[in-house]
C-alpha positions in Angstrom: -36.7 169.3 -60.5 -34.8 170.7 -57.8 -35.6 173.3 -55.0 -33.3 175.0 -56.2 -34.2 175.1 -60.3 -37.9 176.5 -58.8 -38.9 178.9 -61.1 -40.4 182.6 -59.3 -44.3 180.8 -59.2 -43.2 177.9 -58.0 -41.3 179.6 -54.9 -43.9 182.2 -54.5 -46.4 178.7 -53.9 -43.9 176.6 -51.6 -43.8 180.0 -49.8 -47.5 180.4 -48.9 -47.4 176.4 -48.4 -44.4 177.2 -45.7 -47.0 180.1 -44.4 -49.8 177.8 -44.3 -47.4 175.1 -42.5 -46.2 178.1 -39.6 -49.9 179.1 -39.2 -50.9 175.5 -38.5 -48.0 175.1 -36.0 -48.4 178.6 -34.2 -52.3 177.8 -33.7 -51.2 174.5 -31.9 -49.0 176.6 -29.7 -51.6 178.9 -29.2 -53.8 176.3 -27.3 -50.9 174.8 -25.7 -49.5 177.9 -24.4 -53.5 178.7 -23.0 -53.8 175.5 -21.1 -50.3 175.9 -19.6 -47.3 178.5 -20.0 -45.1 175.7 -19.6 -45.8 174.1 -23.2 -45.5 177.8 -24.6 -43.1 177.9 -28.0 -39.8 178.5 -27.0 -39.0 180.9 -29.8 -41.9 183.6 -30.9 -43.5 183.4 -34.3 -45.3 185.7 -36.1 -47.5 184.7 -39.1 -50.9 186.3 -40.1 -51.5 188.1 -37.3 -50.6 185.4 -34.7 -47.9 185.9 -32.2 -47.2 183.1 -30.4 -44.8 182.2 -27.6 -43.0 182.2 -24.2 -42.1 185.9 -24.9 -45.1 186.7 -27.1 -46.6 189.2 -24.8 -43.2 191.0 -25.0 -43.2 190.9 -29.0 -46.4 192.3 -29.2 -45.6 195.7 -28.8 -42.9 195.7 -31.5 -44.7 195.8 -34.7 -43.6 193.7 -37.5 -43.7 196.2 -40.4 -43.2 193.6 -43.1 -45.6 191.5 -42.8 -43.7 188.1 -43.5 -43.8 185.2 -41.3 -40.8 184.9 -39.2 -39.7 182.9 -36.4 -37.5 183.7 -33.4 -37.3 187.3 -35.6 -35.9 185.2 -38.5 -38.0 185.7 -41.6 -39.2 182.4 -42.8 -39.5 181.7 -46.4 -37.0 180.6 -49.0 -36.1 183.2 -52.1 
């Protein structure tokens, strides 16, 4: 079927797979951005704790009160 005929299990697991997937990614950018600044993400992204990118240190101190993963502030899941 469809992405779109997903019943509510079926997107609850494509959204921890999309989680997993964001985590993955924002760990590569975390040892990019540590060997040079210049390879940092160009959007921030926060997923399980991680927050990654060329204005990371900024987002930092704003605290993410929902706990989703989001990217450049956008949540990032499908509902």
């Amino acid at each position: 079927g469809s992405i779109l005929s997903m019943g509510y299990y079926a997107r609850r697991n494509f959204n921890v797979a999309l989680d997993a997937l964001l985590y993955c990614v924002a760990e590569a950018c975390l040892v990019m951005q540590d060997r040079d600044m210049a390879l940092a993400a160009p959007y921030v992204m926060r997923v399980g704790g991680l927050v990654v990118g060329k204005d990371a240190k900024v987002a930092r101190g704003r605290g993410d009160v929902s706990g989703d993963a989001t990217l450049g502030g956008l949540p990032f899941s499908y509902d």
